[in-house]
GUSE-405945 format. One record per residue (C-alpha): residue number from 1; residue in three letters; chain; x, y, z. Coordinates in steps of 0.25 Angstrom, whole numbers, plus 5000, padded with zeros to 4 digits. Layout:
<nodes>
(node NUM; ALA; A; (X; Y; Z))
...
</nodes>
This chain:
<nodes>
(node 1; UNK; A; (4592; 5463; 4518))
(node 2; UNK; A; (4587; 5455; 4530))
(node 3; UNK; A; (4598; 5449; 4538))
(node 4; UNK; A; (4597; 5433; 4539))
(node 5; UNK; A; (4602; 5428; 4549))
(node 6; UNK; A; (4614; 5417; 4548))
(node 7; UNK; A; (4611; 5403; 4548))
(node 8; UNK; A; (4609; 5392; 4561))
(node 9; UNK; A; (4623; 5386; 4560))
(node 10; UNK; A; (4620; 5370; 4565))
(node 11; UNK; A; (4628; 5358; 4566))
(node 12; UNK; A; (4623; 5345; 4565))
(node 13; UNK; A; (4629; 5335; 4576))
(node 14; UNK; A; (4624; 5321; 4569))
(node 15; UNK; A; (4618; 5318; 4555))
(node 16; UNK; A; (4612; 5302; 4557))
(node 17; UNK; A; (4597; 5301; 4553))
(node 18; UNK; A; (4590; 5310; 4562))
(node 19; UNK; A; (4600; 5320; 4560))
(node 20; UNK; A; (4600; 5320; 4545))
(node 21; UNK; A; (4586; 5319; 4543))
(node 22; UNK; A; (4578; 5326; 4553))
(node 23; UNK; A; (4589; 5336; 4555))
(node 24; UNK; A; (4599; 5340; 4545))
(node 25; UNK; A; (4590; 5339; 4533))
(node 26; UNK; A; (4582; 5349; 4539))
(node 27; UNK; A; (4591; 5360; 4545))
(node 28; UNK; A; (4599; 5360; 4532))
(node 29; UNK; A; (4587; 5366; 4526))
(node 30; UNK; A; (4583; 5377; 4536))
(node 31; UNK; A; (4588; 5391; 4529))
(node 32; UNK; A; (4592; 5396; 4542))
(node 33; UNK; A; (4600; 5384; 4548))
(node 34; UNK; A; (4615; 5379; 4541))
(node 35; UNK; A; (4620; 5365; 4546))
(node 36; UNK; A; (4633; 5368; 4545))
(node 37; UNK; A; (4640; 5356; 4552))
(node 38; UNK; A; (4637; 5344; 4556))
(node 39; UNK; A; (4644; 5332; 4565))
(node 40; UNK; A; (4644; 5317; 4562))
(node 41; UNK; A; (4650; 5305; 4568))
(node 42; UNK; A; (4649; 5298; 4556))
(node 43; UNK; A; (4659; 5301; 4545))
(node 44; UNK; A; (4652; 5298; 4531))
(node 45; UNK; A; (4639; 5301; 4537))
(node 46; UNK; A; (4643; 5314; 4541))
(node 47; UNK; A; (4650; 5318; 4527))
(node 48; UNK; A; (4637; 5313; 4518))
(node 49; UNK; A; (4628; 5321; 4528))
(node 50; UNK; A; (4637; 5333; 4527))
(node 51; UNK; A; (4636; 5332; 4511))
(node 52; UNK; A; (4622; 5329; 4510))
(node 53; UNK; A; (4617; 5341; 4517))
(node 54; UNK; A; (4629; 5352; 4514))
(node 55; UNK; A; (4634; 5353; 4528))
(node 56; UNK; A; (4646; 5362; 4528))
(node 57; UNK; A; (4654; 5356; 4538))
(node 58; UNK; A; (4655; 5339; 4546))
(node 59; UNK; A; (4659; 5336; 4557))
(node 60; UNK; A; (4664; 5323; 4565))
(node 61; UNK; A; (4658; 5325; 4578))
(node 62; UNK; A; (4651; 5336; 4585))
(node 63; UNK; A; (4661; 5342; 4593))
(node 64; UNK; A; (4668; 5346; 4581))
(node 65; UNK; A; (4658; 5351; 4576))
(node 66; UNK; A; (4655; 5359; 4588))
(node 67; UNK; A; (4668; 5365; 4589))
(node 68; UNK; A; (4671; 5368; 4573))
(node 69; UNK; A; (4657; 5375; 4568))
(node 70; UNK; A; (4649; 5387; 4573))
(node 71; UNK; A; (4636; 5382; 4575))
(node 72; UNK; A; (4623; 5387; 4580))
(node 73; UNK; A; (4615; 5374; 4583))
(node 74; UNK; A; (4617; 5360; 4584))
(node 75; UNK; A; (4609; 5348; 4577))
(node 76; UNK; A; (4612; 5336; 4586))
(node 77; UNK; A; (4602; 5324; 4580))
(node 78; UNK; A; (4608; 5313; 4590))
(node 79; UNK; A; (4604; 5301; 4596))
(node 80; UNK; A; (4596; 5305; 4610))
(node 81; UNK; A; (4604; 5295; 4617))
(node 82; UNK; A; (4617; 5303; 4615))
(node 83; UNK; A; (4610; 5318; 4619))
(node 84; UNK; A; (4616; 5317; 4633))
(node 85; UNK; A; (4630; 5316; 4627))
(node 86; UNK; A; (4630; 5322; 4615))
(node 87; UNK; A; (4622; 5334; 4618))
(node 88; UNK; A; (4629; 5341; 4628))
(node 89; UNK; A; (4641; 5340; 4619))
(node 90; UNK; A; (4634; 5347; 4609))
(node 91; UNK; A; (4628; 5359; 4617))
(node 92; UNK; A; (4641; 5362; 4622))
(node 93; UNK; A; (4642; 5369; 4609))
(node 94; UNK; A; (4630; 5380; 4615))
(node 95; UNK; A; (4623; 5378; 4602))
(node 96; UNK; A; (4606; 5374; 4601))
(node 97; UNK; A; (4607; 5360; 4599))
(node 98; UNK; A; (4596; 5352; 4592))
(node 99; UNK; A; (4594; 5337; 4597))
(node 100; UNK; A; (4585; 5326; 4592))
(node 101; UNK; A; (4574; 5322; 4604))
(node 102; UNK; A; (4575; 5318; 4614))
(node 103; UNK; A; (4585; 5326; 4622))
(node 104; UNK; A; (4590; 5314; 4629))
(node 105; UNK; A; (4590; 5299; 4631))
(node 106; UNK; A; (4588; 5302; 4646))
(node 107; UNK; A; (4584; 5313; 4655))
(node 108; UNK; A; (4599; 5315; 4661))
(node 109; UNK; A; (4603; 5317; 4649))
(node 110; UNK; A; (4592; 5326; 4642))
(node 111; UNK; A; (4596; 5336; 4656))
(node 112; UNK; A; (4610; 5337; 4652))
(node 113; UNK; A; (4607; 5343; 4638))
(node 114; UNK; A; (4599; 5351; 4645))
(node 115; UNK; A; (4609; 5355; 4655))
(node 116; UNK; A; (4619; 5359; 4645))
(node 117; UNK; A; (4612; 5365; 4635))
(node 118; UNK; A; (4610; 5374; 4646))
(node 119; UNK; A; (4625; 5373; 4650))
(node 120; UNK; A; (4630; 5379; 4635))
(node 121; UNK; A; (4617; 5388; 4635))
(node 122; UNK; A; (4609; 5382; 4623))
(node 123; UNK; A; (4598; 5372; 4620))
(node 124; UNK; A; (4594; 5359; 4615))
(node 125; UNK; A; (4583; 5359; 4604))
(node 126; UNK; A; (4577; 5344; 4604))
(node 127; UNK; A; (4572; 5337; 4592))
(node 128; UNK; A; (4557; 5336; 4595))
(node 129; UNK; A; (4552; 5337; 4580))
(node 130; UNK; A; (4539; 5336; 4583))
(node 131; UNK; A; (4539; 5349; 4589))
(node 132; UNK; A; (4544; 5355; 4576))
(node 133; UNK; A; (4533; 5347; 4567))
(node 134; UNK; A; (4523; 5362; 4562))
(node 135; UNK; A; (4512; 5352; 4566))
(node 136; UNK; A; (4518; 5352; 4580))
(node 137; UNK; A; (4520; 5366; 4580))
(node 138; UNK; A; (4507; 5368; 4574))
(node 139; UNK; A; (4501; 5361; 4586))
(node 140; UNK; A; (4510; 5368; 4597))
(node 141; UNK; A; (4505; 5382; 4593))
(node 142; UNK; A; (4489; 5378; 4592))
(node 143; UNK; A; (4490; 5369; 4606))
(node 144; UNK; A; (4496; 5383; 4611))
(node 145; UNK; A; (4484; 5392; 4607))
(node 146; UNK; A; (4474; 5383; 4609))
(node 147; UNK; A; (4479; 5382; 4623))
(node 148; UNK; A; (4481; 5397; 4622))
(node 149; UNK; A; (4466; 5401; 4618))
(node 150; UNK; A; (4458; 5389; 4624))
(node 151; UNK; A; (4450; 5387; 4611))
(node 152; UNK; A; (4449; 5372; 4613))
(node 153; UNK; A; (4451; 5372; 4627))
(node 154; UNK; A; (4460; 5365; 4636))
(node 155; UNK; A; (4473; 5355; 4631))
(node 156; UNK; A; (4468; 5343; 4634))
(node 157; UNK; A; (4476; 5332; 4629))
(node 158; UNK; A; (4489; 5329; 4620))
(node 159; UNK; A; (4492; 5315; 4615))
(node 160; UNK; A; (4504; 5312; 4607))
(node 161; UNK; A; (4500; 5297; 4599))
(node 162; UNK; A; (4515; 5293; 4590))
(node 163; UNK; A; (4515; 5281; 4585))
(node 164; UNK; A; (4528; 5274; 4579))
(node 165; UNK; A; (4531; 5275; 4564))
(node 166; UNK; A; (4538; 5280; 4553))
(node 167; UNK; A; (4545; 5291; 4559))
(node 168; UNK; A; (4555; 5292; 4548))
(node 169; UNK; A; (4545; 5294; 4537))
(node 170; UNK; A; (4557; 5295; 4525))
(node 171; UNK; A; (4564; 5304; 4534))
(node 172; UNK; A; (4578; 5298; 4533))
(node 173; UNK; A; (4576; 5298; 4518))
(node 174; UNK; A; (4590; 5305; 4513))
(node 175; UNK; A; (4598; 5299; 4527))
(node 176; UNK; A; (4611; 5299; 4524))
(node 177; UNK; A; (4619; 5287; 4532))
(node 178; UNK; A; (4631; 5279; 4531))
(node 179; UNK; A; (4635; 5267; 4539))
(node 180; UNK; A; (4645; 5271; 4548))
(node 181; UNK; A; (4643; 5267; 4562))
(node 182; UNK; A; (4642; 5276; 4573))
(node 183; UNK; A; (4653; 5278; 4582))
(node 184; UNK; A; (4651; 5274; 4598))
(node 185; UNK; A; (4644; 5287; 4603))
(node 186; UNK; A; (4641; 5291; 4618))
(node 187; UNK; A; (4627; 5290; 4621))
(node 188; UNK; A; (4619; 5295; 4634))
(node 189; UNK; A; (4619; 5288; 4648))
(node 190; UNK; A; (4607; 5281; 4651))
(node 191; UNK; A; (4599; 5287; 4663))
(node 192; UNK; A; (4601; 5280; 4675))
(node 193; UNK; A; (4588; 5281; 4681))
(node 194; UNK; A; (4583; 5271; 4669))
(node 195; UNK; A; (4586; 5256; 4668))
(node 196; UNK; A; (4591; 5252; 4652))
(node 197; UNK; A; (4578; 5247; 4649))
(node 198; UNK; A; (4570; 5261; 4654))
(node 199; UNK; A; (4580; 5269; 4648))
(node 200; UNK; A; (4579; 5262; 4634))
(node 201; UNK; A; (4564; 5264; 4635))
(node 202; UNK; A; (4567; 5277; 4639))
(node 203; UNK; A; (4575; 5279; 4626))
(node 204; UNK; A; (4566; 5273; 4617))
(node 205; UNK; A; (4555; 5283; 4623))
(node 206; UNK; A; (4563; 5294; 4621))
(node 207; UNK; A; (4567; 5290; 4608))
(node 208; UNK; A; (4553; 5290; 4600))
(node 209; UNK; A; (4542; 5296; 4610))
(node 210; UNK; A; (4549; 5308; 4615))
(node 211; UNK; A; (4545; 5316; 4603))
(node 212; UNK; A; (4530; 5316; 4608))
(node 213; UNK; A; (4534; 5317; 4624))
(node 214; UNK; A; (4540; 5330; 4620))
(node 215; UNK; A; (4527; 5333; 4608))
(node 216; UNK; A; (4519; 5331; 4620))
(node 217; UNK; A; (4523; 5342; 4629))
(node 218; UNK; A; (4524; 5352; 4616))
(node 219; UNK; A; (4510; 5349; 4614))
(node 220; UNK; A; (4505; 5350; 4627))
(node 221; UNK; A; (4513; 5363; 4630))
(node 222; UNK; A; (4517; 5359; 4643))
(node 223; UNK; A; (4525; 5348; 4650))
(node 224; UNK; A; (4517; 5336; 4653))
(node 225; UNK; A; (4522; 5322; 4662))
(node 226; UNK; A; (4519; 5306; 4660))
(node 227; UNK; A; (4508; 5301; 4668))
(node 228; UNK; A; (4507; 5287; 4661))
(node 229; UNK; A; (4517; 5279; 4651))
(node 230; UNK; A; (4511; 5265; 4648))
(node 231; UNK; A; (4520; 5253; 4649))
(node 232; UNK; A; (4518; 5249; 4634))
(node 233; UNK; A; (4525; 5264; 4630))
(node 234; UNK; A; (4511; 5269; 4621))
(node 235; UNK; A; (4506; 5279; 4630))
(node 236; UNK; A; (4512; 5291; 4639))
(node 237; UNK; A; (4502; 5298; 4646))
(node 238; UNK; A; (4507; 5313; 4653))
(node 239; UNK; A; (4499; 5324; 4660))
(node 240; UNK; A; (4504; 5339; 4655))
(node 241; UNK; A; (4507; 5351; 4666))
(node 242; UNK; A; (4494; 5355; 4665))
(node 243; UNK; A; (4486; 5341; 4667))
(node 244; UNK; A; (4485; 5339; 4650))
(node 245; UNK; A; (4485; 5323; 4649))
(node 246; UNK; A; (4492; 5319; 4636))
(node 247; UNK; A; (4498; 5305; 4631))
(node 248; UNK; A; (4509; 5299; 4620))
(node 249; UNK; A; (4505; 5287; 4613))
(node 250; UNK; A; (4519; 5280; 4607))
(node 251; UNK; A; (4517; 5271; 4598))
(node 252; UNK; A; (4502; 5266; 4598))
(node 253; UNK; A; (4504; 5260; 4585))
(node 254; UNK; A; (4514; 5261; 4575))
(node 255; UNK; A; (4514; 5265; 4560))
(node 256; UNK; A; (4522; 5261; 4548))
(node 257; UNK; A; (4523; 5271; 4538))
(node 258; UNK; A; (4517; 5283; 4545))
(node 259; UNK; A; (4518; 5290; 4557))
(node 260; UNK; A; (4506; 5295; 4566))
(node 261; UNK; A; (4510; 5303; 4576))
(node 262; UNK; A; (4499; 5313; 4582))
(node 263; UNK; A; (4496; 5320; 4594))
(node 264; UNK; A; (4482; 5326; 4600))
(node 265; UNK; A; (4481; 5339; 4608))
(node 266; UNK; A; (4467; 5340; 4614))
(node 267; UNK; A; (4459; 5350; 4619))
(node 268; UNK; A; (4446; 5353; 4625))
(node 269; UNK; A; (4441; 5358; 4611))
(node 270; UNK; A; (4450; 5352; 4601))
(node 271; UNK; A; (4462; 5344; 4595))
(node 272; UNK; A; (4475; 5347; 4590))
(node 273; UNK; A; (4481; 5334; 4584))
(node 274; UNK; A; (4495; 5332; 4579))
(node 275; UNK; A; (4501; 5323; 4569))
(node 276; UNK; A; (4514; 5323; 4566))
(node 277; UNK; A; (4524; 5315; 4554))
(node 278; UNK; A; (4535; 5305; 4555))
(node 279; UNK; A; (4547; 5312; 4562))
(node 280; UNK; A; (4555; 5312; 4549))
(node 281; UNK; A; (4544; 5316; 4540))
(node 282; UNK; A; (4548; 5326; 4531))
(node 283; UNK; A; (4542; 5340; 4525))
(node 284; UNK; A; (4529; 5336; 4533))
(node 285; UNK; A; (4523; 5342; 4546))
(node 286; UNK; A; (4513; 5336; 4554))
(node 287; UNK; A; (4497; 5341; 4555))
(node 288; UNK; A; (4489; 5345; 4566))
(node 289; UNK; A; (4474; 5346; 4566))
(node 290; UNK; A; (4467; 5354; 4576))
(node 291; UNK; A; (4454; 5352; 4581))
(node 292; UNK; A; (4444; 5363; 4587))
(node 293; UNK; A; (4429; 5358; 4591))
(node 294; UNK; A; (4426; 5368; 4602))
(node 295; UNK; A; (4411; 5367; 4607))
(node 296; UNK; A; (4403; 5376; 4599))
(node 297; UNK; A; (4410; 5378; 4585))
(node 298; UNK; A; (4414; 5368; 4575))
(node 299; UNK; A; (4423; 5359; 4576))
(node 300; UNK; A; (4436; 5362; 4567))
(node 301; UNK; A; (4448; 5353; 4563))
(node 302; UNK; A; (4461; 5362; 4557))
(node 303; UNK; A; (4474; 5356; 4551))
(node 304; UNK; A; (4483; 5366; 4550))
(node 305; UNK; A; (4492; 5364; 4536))
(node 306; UNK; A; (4508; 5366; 4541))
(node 307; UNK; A; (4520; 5367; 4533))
(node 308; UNK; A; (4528; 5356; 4527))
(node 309; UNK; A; (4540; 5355; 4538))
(node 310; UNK; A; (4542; 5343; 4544))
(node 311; UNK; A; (4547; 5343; 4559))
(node 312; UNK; A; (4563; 5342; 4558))
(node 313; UNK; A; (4562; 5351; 4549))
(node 314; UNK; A; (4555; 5361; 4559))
(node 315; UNK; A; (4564; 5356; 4569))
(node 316; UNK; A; (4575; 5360; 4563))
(node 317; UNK; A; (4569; 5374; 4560))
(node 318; UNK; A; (4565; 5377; 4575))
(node 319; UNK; A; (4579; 5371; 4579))
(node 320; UNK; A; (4585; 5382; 4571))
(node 321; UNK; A; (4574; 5393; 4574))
(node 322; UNK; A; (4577; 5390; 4588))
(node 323; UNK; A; (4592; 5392; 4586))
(node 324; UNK; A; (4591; 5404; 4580))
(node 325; UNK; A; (4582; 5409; 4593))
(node 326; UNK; A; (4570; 5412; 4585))
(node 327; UNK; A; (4561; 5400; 4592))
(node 328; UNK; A; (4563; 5390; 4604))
(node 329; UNK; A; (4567; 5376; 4601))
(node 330; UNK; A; (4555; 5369; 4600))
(node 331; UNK; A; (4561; 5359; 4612))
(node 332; UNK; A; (4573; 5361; 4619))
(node 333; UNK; A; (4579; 5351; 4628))
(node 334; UNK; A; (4574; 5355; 4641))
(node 335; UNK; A; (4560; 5352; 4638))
(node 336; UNK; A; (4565; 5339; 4630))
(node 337; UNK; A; (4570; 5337; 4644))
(node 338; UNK; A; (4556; 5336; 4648))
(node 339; UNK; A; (4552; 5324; 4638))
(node 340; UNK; A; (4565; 5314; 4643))
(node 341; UNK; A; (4558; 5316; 4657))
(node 342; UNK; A; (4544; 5313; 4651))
(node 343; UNK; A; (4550; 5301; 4641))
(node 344; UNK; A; (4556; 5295; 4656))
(node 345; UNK; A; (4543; 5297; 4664))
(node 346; UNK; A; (4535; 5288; 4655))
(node 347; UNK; A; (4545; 5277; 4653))
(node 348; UNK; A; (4546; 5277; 4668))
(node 349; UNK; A; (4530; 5278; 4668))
(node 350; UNK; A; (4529; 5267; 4658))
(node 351; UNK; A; (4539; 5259; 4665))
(node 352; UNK; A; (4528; 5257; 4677))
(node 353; UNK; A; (4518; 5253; 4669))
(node 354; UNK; A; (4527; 5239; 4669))
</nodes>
């Protein structure tokens, strides 16, 4: 008989919203991962989350945890805002750690996960979903061969249009909540080279657009720099390393009950164009079209059909895949890194625009 190979041992360190719903509910379902702990502030939230999902063992805080279960990850869903603090705490354990984006609410902050992630010889998998959406990843591998074979000719272009709207799309459907208060928690220095009203703009950027700073780079394949942020906070404008112009467009317009997220690769030739659901959408991946019209033959329009996996539930997989050592995080911290310093260049640049 072939030998299976044990179970990924995680913890949980926080089971709120976000952690229950675009986490727990999904790695509990992955045959190679157990959750075998988990650790929560909140007594009767703790116990009902424990008994829902037949965790074997709850625990009170995160050290305790730490030092009473033999784990091979860690899920931390936290507040960004406490990364700084919390975090390092956390990978003293020497453990793969997976994070909610971003990595930070500064870059100070983001460089000391880095730094000690380093320090105990381990690394930081941040939650860009997006990444892990089969349209995404469907898109990643045909931009690559494209660029690989020439046969549309040069990367052009990339835009990234997100508009705000339901991003919850019945995801928190099955949260379980109590109403205990929070205890006072330790939270993350600001910055000091940002004023209180920049660094709340800062936050508030990093908070909702920092999934299609760091979509932009995975499609370009390369990092890329803001030339242009316009004072009303629509449109960032960047160049990639190799000259590639490319833009965000946050929040045009709005929607209601729908959510229109797209992004457009161009090439001399042809078109890949991206749409992606609601963050929280369930059993449902994106689509991607891509278009060939090179001179001399007919044009072509492909939509490739994808399997029904939703992102977190991908995340949660490649979290695991990549603990095990059989693929790379689809991010790690270092280049999440890169996206605080690209989310602060364009509040800076948006900032001269008065």
């Amino acid at each position: 008989m072939e030998h299976q190979p044990s179970k990924t041992r995680v913890g949980f360190v926080g089971v709120g919203a976000m952690g229950q719903c675009a986490h727990l509910r999904n790695y509990v379902l992955l045959p190679e991962c157990e959750v075998v702990a988990i650790a929560e502030i909140r007594p009767r939230l703790r116990e009902r989350v424990q008994a829902r999902y037949g965790i074997p063992k709850a625990y009170a805080s995160h050290e305790e945890m730490l030092a009473n279960e033999l784990l091979d990850a860690i899920v931390a869903p936290q507040p960004f805002t406490r990364h700084g603090t919390l975090i390092p705490q956390i990978l003293e354990a020497g453990k793969p750690v997976f994070i909610e984006k971003p990595l930070a609410a500064s870059v100070v902050m983001g460089q000391r996960i880095v730094e000690v992630a380093r320090k105990h010889n381990t690394w930081v998998m941040v939650g860009y979903h997006k990444r892990s959406d089969p349209a995404t990843m469907e898109a990643r591998s045909r931009i690559l061969a494209l660029k690989e074979s020439n046969e549309l000719g040069k990367l052009r272009y990339v835009r990234i249009t997100m508009p705000a709207g339901d991003w919850i799309a019945s995801g928190f459907d099955g949260l379980i909540t109590t109403d205990e208060p929070l205890p006072p928690l330790e939270w993350d220095a600001p910055p000091s080279d940002m004023d209180a009203p920049t660094y709340d703009a800062y936050v508030s950027f990093v908070n909702y657009y920092i999934h299609q700073v760091n979509l932009m780079r995975y499609l370009l394949g390369e990092p890329y720099r803001v030339t242009y942020a316009d004072k009303s906070g629509v449109l960032l404008v960047g160049e990639s390393q190799s000259g590639i112009p490319c833009t965000i467009e946050m929040s045009p317009y709005t929607t209601t009950i729908d959510w229109q997220e797209r992004a457009l690769i161009a090439f001399e030739h042809g078109t890949i164009t991206l749409e992606l659901p609601a963050p929280l959408a369930q059993n449902r991946p994106g689509r991607i079209e891509v278009f060939h019209d090179v001179p001399g033959s007919v044009p072509v329009r492909t939509c490739p059909t994808l399997p029904w996996v939703h992102a977190m539930k991908q995340q949660a997989a490649n979290f695991i895949a990549a603990v095990r050592g059989t693929q790379p995080p689809p991010c790690r911290a270092e280049e999440a890194l890169l996206d605080l310093e690209v989310a602060r260049d364009a509040i800076r640049l948006r900032a001269l625009q008065g």
